[in-house]
MARRO-402932 format. One line per 4 residues: number of its first residue (from 1); their letters; for each residue x, y, z negated of C-alpha. Coordinates in nm, 2 decimals. Each point is the difference from the previous one (the first is absolute). Example, Ala and Ser with C-alpha at 12.3 -4.5 7.8 and 13.67 -1.06 7.14 Angstrom:
MARRO-402932
1) AS) 1.23,-0.45,-0.78; 0.14,0.34,0.07
//
This chain:
MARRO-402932
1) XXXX) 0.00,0.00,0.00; 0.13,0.37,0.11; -0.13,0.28,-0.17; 0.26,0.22,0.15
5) XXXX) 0.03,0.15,0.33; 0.17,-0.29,0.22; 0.36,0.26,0.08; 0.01,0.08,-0.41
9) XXXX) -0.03,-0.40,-0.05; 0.24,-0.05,0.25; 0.26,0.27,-0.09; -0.06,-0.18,-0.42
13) XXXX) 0.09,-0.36,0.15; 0.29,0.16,0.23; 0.19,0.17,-0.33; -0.06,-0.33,-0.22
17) XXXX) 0.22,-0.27,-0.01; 0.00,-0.25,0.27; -0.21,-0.34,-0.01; 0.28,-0.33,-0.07
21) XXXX) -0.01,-0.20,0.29; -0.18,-0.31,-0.20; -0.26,0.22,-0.03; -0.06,0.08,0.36
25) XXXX) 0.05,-0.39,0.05; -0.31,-0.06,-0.23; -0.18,0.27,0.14; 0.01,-0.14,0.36
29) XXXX) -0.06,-0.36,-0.11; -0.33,0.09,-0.22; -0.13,0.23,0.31; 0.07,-0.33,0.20
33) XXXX) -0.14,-0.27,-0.22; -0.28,0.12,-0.27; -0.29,0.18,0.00; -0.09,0.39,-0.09
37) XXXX) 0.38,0.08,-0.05; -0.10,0.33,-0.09; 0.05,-0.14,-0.35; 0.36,0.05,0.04
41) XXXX) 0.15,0.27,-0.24; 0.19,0.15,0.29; 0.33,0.15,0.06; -0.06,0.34,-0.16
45) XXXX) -0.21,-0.14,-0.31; 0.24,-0.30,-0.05; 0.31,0.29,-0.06; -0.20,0.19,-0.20
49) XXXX) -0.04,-0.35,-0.21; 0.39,-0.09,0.03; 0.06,0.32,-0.12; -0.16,-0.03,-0.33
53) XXXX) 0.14,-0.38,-0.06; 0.37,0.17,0.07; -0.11,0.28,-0.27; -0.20,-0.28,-0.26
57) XXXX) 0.24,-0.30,0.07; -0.23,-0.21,-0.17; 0.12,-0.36,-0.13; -0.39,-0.14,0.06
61) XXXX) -0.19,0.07,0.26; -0.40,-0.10,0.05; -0.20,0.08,0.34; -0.34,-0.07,0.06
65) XXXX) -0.09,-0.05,0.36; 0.34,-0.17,0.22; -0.16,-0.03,0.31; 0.31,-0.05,0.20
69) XXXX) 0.26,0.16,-0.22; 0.09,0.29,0.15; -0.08,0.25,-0.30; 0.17,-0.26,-0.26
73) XXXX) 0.27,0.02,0.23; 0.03,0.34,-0.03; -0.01,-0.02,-0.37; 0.31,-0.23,-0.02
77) XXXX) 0.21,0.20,0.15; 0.05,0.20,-0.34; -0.03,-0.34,-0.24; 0.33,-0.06,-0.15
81) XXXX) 0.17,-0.34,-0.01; -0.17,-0.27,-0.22; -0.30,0.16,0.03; -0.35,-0.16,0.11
85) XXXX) -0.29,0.09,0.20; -0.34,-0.17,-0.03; -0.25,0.05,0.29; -0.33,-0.11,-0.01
89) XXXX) -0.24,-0.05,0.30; -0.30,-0.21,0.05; 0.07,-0.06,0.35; 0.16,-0.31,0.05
93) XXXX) 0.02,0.03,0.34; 0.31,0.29,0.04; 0.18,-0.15,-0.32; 0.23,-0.21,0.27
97) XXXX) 0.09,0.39,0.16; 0.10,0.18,-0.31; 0.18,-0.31,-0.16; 0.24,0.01,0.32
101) XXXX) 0.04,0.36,-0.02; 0.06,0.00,-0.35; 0.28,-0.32,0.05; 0.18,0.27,0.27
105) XXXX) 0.00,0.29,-0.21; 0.12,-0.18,-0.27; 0.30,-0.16,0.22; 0.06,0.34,0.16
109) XXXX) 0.09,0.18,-0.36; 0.24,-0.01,-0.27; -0.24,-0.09,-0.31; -0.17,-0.28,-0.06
113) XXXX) -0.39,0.08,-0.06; -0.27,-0.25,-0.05; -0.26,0.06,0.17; -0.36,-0.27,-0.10
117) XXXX) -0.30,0.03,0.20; -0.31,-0.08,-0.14; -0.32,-0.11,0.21; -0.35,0.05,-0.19
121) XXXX) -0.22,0.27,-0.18; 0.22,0.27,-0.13; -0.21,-0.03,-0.37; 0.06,-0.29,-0.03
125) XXXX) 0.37,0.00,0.05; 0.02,0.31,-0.16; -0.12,-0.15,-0.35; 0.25,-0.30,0.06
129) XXXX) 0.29,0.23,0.01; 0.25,0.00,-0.24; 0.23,0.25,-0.10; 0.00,0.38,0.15
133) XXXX) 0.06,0.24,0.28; 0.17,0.29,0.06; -0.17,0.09,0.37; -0.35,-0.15,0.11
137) XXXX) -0.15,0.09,0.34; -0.34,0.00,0.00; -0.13,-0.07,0.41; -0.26,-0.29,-0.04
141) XXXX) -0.38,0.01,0.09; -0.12,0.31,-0.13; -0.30,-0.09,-0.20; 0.22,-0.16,-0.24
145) XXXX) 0.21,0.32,-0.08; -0.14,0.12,-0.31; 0.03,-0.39,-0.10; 0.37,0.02,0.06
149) XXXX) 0.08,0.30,-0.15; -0.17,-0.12,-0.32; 0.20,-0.41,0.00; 0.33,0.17,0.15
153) XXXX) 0.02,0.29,-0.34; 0.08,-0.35,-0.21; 0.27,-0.06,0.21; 0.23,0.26,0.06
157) XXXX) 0.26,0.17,-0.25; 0.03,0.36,-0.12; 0.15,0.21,0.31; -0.14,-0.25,0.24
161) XXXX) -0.14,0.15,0.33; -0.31,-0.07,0.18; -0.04,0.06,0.37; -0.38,-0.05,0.15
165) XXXX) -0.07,0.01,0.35; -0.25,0.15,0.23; -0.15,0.20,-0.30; -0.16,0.26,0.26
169) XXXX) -0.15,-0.27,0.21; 0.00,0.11,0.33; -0.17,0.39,-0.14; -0.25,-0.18,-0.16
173) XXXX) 0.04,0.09,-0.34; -0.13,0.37,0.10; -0.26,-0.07,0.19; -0.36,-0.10,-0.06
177) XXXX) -0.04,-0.35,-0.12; -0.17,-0.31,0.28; -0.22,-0.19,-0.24; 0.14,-0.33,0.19
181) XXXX) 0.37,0.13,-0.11; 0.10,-0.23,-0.26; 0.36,0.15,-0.06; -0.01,0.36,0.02
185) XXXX) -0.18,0.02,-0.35; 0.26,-0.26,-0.13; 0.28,0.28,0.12; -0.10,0.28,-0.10
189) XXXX) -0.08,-0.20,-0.37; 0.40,-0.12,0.02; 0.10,0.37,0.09; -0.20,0.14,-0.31
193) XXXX) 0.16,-0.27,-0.22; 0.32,0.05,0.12; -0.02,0.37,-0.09; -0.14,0.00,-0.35
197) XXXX) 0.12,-0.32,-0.13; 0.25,0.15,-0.29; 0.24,-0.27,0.08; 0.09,0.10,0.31
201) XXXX) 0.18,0.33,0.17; -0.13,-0.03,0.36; 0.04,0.21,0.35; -0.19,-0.08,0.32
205) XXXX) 0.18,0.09,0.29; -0.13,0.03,0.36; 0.23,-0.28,0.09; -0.17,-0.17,0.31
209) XXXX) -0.38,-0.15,-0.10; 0.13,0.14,-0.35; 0.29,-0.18,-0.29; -0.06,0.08,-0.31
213) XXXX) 0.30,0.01,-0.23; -0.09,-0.06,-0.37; 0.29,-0.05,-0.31; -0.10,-0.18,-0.32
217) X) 0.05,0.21,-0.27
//
C-alpha cells in the first residue's frame, strides 16, 4: 500500500539501503510459485525491519505470520550469534520455501542462529511457549490481533519491542466502517490498545500499509 505520491515513494526507496540479493531471490520465487504475493513485506518495509533488529539485536525472536520468510529474513539480519528465531505460520504449504531460505541465510553468515518454524494456530502455540522475547512481529490474520497483543504481553521481557503490521489497513481505519468488514473494527481496537495500554511506549509510523513500533516498558 502507497499512501505517498509514487516519485516521493520512489525517491524514499532510492536513499535506503539496498535489498540483499536473498531477498530478491525470494521475492521472485514467491511471485513465481504462491498465491497473493502481495503478502510480502517488501524491499522498503523489510529495511525499515532490518534496521530495527540491527538497533534491538534481540537474542529471541517471535513472528506471527512466516508466509515465505521474507520479513523474518529481514529480521535476522541484525540477530547476533547464538541467537533464535521462532516463526509461526499455519500454512503448511510454504513451510518447504522459508525452511530453504532460512538454511541459505544461515550458510551465507558468520553466526549461527536457529531459526524453528511452527505450523498451527498462533494461540495455541503462543501459550505453549516457553521462555521470552525480546522482538515479536505481529503479521497474522488480523482478526486475531487484539488476541495476540494480549497472549504475546506474557512473553516478552522489559525493553522488548513490538512491531505490528498493516495497522492502517489499506486507509481503512479512517474511513467509514462496511458492516461485512470483519477486521477494520479489530484494527482500530489494536491501535487504541496499543496507545493507552501503560505498559507500552508506542509510535505509528506511515511505513507502507502502516508498522507500528511499540517498547515494553
Amino acid at each position: 500500500m502507497f499512501f505517498l505520491p509514487q516519485n516521493l515513494d520512489d525517491y524514499i526507496v532510492a536513499h535506503s539501503e539496498d535489498e540483499p540479493q536473498i531477498l530478491k531471490d525470494l521475492t521472485r520465487e514467491t511471485h513465481q510459485k504462491v498465491l497473493q504475493a502481495i503478502m510480502l513485506s517488501g524491499a522498503y518495509q523489510g529495511r525499515v525491519l532490518s534496521m530495527i533488529s540491527h538497533l534491538k539485536s534481540p537474542m529471541r525472536v517471535l513472528e506471527l505470520g512466516t508466509f515465505t520468510g521474507y520479513s523474518a529474513l529481514c529480521i535476522a539480519e541484525g540477530m547476533p550469534s547464538d541467537s533464535e528465531l521462532i516463526t509461526v505460520d499455519v500454512n503448511e504449504e510454504l513451510e518447504d520455501i522459508a525452511g530453504r531460505y532460512f538454511t541459505c541465510f544461515r550458510e551465507s553468515v558468520n553466526k549461527n542462529i536457529t531459526f524453528t518454524q511452527k505450523i498451527g494456530p498462533a494461540l495455541d502455540i503462543i501459550s505453549e511457549l516457553e521462555g521470552k522475547f525480546d522482538l515479536v512481529f505481529i503479521d497474522a490474520d488480523k482478526p486475531n490481533y487484539v488476541n495476540y497483543f494480549h497472549a504475546i504481553m506474557e512473553k516478552v521481557n522489559p525493553g522488548a519491542l513490538i512491531i505490528s503490521d498493516n495497522v492502517l489497513w489499506h486507509g481503512k481505519v479512517v474511513e467509514n466502517l462496511n458492516p461485512k468488514d470483519s477486521s477494520t473494527p479489530i484494527l482500530l481496537e489494536f491501535n487504541r490498545i496499543l496507545k493507552e495500554d501503560p505498559r507500552l511506549q508506542t509510535v505509528l509510523f506511515s511505513v507502507r500499509d502502516g508498522l507500528t513500533l511499540s517498547r515494553v516498558l
